[in-house]
C-alpha positions as CSV (number, residue, x, y, z in Angstrom):
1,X,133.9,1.2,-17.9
2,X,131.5,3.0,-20.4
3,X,128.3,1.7,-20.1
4,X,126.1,1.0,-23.3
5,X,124.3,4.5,-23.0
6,X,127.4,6.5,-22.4
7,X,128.8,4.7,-25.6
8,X,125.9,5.9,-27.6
9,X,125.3,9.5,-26.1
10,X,129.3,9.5,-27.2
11,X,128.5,8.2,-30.6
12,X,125.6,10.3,-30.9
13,X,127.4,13.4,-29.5
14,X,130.0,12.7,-32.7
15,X,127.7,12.4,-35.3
16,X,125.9,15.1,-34.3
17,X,129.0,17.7,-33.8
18,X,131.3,15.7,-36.4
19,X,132.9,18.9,-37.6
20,X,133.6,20.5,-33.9
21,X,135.2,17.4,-33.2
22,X,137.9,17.5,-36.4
23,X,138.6,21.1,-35.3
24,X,139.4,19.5,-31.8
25,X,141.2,16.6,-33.0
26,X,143.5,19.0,-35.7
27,X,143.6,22.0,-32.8
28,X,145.6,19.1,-30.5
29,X,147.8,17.6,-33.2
30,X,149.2,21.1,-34.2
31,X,149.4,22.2,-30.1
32,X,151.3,18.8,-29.8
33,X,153.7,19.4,-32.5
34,X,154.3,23.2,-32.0
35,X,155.1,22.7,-28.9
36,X,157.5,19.9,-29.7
37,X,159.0,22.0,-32.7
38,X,159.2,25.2,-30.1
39,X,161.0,23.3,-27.2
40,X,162.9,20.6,-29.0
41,X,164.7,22.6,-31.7
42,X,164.2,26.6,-31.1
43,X,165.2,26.2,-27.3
44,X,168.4,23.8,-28.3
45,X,169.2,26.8,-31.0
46,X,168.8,29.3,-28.3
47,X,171.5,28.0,-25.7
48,X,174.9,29.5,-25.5
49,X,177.8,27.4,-26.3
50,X,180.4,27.0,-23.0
51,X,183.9,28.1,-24.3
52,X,185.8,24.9,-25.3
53,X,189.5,25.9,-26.0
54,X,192.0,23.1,-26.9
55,X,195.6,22.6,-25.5
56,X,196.8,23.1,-28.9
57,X,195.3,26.0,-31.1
58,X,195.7,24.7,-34.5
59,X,196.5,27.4,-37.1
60,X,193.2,28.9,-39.2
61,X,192.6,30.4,-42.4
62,X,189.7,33.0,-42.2
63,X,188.1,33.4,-46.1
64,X,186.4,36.5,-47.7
65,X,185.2,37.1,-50.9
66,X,184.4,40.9,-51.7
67,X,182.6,42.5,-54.4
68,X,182.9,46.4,-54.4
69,X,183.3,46.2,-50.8
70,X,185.8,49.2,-50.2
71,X,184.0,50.8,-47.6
72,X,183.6,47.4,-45.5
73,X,187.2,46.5,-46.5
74,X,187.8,49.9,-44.5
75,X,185.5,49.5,-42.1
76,X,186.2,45.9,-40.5
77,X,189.1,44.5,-42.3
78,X,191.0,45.4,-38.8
79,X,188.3,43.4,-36.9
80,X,189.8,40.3,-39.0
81,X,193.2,41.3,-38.3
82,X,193.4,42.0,-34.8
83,X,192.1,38.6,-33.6
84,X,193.6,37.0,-30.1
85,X,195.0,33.9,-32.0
86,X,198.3,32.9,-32.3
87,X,198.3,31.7,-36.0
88,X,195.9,32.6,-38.6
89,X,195.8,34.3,-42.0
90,X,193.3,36.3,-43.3
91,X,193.0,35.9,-47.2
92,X,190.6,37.8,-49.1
93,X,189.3,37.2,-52.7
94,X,188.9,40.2,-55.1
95,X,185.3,39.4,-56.9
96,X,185.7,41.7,-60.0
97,X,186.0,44.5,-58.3
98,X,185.3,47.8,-59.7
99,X,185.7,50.3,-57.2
100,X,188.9,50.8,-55.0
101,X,188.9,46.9,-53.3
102,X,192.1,46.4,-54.5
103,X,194.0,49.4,-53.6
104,X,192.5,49.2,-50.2
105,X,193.8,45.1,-49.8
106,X,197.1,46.7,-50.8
107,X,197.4,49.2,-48.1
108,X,196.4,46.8,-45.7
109,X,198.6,44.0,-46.6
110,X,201.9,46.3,-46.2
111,X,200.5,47.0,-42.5
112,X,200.0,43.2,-41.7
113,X,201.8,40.5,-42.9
114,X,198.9,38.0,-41.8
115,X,196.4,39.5,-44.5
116,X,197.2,38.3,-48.2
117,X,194.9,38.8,-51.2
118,X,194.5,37.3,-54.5
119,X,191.4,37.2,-57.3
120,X,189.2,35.7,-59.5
121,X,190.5,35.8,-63.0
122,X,188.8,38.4,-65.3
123,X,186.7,36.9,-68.1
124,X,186.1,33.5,-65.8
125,X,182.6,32.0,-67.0
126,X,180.8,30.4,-64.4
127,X,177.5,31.0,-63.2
128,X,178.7,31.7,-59.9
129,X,181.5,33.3,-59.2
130,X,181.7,33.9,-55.2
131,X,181.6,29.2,-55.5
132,X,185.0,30.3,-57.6
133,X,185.9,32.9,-55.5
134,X,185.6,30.5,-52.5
135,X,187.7,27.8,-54.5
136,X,190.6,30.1,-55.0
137,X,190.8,31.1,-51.4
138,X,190.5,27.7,-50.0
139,X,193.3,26.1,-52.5
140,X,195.5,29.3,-51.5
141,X,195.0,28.6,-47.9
142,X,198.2,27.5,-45.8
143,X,195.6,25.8,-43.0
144,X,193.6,23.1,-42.4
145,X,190.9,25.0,-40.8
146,X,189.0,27.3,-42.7
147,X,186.7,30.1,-41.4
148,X,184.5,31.8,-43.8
149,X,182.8,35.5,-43.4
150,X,182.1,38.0,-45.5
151,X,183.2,41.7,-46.1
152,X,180.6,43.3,-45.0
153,X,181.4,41.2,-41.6
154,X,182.3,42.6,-38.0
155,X,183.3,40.0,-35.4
156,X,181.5,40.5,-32.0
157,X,185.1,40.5,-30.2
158,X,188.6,39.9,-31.0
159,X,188.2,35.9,-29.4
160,X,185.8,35.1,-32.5
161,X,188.8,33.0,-34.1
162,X,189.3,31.2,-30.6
163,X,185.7,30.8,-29.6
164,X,184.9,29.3,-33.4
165,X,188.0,27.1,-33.2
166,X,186.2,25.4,-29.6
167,X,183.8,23.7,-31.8
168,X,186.6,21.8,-33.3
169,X,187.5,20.2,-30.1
170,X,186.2,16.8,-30.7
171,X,188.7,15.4,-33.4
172,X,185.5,13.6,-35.4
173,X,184.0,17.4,-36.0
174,X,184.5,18.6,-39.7
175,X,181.9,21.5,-40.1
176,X,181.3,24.1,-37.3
177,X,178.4,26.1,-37.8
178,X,178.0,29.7,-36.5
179,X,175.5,32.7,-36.5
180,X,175.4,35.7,-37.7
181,X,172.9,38.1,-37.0
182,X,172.1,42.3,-38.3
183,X,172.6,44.9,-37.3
184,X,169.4,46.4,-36.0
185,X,167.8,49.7,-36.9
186,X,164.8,51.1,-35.6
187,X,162.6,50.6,-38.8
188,X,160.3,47.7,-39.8
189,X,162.6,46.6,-42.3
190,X,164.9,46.2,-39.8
191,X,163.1,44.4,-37.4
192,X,162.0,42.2,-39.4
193,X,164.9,40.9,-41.1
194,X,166.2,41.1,-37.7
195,X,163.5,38.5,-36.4
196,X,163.6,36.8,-39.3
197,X,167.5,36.1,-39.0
198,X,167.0,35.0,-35.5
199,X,164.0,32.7,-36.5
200,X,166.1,30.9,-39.0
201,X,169.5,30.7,-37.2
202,X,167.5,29.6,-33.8
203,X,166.5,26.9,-36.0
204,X,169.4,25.1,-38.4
205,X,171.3,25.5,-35.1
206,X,168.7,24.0,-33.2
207,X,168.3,21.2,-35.9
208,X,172.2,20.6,-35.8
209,X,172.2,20.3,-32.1
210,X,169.8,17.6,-32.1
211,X,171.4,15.8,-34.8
212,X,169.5,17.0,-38.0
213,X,172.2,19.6,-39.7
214,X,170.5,21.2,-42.9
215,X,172.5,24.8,-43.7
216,X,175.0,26.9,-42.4
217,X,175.5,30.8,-43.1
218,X,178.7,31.9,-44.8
219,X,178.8,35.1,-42.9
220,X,180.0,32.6,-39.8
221,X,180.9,29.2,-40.9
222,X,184.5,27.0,-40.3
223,X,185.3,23.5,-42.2
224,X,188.3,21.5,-42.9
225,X,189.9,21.8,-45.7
226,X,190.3,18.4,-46.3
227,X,186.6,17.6,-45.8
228,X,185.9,20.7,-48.6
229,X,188.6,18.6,-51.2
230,X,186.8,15.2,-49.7
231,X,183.6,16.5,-51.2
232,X,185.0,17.9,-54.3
233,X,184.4,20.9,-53.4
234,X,180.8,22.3,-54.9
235,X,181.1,20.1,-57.9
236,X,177.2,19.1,-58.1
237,X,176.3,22.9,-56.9
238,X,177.7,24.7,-59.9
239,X,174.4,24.9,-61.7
240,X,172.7,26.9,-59.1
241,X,174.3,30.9,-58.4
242,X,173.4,30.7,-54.6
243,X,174.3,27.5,-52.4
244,X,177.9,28.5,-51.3
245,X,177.1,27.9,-47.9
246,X,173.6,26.3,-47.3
247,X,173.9,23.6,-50.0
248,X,177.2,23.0,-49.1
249,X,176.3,22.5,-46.0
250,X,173.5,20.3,-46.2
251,X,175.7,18.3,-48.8
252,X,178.1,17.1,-46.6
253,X,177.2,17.9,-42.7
254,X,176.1,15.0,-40.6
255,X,175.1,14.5,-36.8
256,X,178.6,13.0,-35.8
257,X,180.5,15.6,-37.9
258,X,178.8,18.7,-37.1
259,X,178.7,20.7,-34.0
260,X,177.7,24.4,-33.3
261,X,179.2,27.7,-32.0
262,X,176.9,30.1,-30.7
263,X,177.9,33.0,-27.8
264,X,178.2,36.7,-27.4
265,X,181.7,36.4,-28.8
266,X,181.4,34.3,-31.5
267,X,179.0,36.3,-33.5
268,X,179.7,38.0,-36.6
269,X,177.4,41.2,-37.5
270,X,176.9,42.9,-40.9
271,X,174.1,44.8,-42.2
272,X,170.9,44.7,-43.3
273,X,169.6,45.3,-47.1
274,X,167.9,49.2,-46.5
275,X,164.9,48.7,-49.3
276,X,162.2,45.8,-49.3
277,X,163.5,45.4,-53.1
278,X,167.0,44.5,-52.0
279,X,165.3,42.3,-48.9
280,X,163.0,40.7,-51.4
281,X,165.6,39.4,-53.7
282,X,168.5,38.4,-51.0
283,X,165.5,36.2,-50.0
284,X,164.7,35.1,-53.3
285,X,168.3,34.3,-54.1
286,X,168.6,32.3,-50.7
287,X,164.9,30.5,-51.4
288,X,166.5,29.4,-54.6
289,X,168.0,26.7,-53.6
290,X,165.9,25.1,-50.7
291,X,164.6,22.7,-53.2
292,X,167.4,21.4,-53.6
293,X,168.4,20.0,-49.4
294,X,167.7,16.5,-48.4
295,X,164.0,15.3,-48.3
296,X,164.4,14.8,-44.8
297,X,166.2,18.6,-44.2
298,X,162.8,20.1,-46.2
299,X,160.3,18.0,-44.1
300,X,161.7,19.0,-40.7
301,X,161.4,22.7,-41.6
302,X,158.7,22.6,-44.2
303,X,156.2,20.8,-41.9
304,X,155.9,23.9,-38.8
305,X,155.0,26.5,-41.7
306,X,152.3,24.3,-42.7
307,X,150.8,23.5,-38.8
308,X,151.0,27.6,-38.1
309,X,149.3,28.6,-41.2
310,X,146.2,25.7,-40.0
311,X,146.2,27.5,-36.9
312,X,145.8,31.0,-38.0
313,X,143.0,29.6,-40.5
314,X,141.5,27.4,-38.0
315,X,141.1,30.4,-35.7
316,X,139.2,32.2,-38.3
317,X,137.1,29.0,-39.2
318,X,135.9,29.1,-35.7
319,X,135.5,32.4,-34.8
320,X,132.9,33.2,-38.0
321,X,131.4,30.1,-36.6
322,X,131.0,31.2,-33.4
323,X,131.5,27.9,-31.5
324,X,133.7,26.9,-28.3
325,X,135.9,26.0,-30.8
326,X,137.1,29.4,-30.4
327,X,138.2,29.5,-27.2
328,X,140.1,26.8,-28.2
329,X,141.8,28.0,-30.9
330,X,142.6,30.5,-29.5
331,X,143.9,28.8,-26.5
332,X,146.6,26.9,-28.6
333,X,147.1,29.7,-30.3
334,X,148.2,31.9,-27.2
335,X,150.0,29.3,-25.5
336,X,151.9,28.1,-29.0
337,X,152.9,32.6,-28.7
338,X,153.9,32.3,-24.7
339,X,156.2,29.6,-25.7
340,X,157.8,31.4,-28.6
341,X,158.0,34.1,-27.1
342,X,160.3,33.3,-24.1
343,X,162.3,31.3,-26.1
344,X,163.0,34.2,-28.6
345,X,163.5,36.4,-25.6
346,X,166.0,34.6,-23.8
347,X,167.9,34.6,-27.4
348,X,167.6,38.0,-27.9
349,X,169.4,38.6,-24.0
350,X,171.8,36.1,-24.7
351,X,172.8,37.7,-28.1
352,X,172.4,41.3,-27.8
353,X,169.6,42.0,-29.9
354,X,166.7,44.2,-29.2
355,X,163.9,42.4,-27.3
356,X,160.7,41.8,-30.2
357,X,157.3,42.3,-28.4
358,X,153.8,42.6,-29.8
359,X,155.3,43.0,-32.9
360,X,156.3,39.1,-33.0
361,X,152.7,38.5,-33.8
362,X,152.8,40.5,-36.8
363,X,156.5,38.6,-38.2
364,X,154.9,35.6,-37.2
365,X,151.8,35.8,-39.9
366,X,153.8,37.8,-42.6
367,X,157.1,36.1,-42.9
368,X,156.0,32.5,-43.7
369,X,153.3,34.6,-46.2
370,X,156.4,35.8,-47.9
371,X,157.9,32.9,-48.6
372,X,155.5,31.8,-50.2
373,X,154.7,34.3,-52.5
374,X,158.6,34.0,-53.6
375,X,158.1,30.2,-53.8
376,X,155.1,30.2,-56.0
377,X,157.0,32.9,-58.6
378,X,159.9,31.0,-58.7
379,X,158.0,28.4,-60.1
380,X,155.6,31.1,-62.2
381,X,158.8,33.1,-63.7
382,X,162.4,33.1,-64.0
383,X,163.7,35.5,-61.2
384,X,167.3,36.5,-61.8
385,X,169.1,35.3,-59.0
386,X,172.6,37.3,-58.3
387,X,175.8,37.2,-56.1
C-alpha cells in the first residue's frame, strides 16, 4: 500500500517531470508493439515451409507474360520447362513485343511440346495490358491450377512446381503465396533492394500465416482458376496500371483460403533494376496502388512505419535534451535492432541471401523515408506509372 506521502511525492514527481514521463510512457508502448510486430509477423514470415506433397499431383499451368524479354526467354525459359512434375504446361503471353520474343517462343516450342504461346492482340486499349495479358493466359489454360512468374524469373530448383503445388494440400486453399527474392550484387543498390525485398516478403507472408493476407508477388504466386473466374477476374482493378498481383490478392485472399510456400526450393529469383531511376519508379508503380487494400491490410502495415519513425525522433528528442531518457531510448532502440536482426538473419540462412550487418541500420532509417517521399508526390504530381 502507498501511503499518503508516497502518493504525493509520486504526484509531485509527475508534475514536476511531466514531459520525461510521456517520453517513458510512448518509449514503452512502441517497445511493446515492435516487439510484437518483430516476433509475431516477421518471425512467422521467416519459417520454412515443411514439404507437403499430395498422393495425387494435380496437373498446373505456370503463366508468363513477357515484354521484350528475349534474353530472359533464353536465359530461363528451360528452368520452366525442365520441372520434376508429371503434368504441367508452361504458356507464355507475348506483351507487344518488339524485339525477337516471338521467334525465340517459336524455337522453344518445337523443342517441347509442354511450352505453348499466344499474345495480346495489337491495338488492344486498356490501361493495363500485362491484367490482359494475364486474362489471355489464364482463359487459354488447360488446368485448374495456375502458377504465375515472370520472364525475367529463375526457379531455385527443378521441384519449384511440386514444392508450390504442397500449399494446395488442404482442399479449402485457393491462393498460395510464394517469394521471390534478387539476385544480389555487391553494390548499395543491390543491397538495398535486396533488404528491402526480404523486409516486405518476411512480412505479407508473415501477415498470411497469422491469418491477415494483404498481397502476393506475381514473380511466385499460384491460384485456382476457378477462384480467378469466381472473382471476375480484375474487373474493379482495371482503372489502376499496377495491381496484377497485390490488389488481386488482397481482393480475394482470406485466412481460411490462403496458405504460404516458402523454402530453398520454392523460390523464384530475377534481377534487380541497375539505376536508382529504374528502382525509384518500380517502387512508385508498386506504391500506386497501396491505397487501394483493405483498411484493415493498410493499418497492420501502416502502423510499424509510424512507431519506428517516433523512435528514431524520440531518440534525438532526448539526446539534445540530455536526460535519462536517453539511455532509454536508446535501450528500446537497441533491443527493437537485436530482435530484427536475428530474425532477418535466420531468413537470410534459410534462403540463401547474403547476411545484412551494420548496414541494416542504415536500410532501416532510409527505406521507410523513401516511401514517403513517393507517397507524398503521388499525391503532389501525376507520376506515370508503367508495366
Amino acid at each position: 500500500m502507498f501511503s499518503a506521502l508516497s502518493v504525493e511525492e509520486i504526484l509531485s514527481y509527475v508534475t514536476n517531470n511531466l514531459w520525461e514521463c510521456v517520453l517513458a510512457v510512448l518509449l514503452l508502448v512502441i517497445l511493446i508493439y515492435e516487439l510484437y510486430f518483430l516476433l509475431r509477423y516477421l518471425r512467422a514470415g521467416a519459417q520454412v515451409t515443411p514439404l507437403n506433397e499430395a498422393a495425387e499431383l494435380p496437373g498446373v499451368s505456370v503463366i508468363v507474360c513477357a515484354r521484350n524479354e528475349e534474353e530472359n526467354l533464353q536465359d530461363y525459359l528451360h528452368n520452366l520447362l525442365t520441372q520434376d512434375y508429371p503434368q504441367y504446361e508452361v504458356i507464355v503471353v507475348d506483351d507487344g513485343s518488339e524485339d525477337q520474343t516471338r521467334m525465340i517462343l517459336e524455337q522453344y516450342a518445337r523443342q517441347s511440346t509442354k511450352l505453348y504461346h499466344t499474345f495480346v492482340p495489337q491495338g488492344a486499349r486498356v490501361i493495363s495490358s500485362k491484367k490482359l495479358a494475364l486474362t489471355i493466359g489464364i482463359k487459354a489454360a488447360h488446368y485448374d491450377y495456375i502458377l504465375l512468374t515472370d520472364a525475367d524469373c529463375r526457379p531455385e530448383s527443378n521441384t519449384w512446381i511440386r514444392e508450390m503445388m504442397g500449399g494446395f494440400v488442404d482442399a479449402n486453399t485457393e491462393v498460395v503465396l510464394g517469394f521471390s527474392p534478387y539476385f544480389e550484387h555487391d553494390t548499395l543498390l543491390s543491397r538495398l533492394i535486396s533488404y528491402d525485398t526480404l523486409w516486405s516478403g518476411l512480412l505479407y507472408m508473415g501477415m498470411a500465416r497469422t491469418g491477415h493476407p494483404y498481397m502476393g508477388v506475381g514473380r511466385n504466386l499460384a491460384y485456382r482458376r476457378g477462384t480467378f473466374f469466381a472473382h471476375n477476374g480484375f474487373q474493379g482493378l482495371l482503372s489502376e496500371r499496377s495491381g496484377d498481383d497485390d490488389l488481386f490478392v488482397n481482393k480475394v485472399a482470406t485466412k481460411k483460403n490462403t496458405s504460404v510456400v516458402c523454402s530453398r526450393g520454392s523460390l523464384t529469383w530475377s534481377s534487380p533494376k541497375k539505376t536508382w531511376r529504374e528502382w525509384m519508379q518500380q517502387k512508385r508503380r508498386h506504391l500506386s496502388v497501396s491505397p487501394l487494400y483493405r483498411a484493415s491490410s493498410k493499418l497492420r502495415i501502416g502502423i510499424e512505419p509510424l512507431m519506428r519513425g517516433l523512435l528514431y525522433g524520440l531518440l534525438i528528442v532526448c539526446t539534445a535534451c540530455g536526460s535519462w531518457c536517453t539511455y532509454a531510448a536508446l535501450g528500446v532502440w537497441l533491443l527493437r535492432y537485436l530482435v530484427q536482426w536475428i530474425i532477418l538473419s535466420v531468413a537470410t540462412w534459410r534462403f540463401g541471401l547474403k547476411h545484412f550487418g551494420i548496414e541494416m541500420i542504415v536500410y532501416d532509417l532510409v527505406l521507410p523515408i523513401i516511401t514517403l517521399y513517393i507517397l507524398i508526390t503521388k499525391k503532389l504530381r501525376r507520376v506515370p506509372i508503367y508495366w
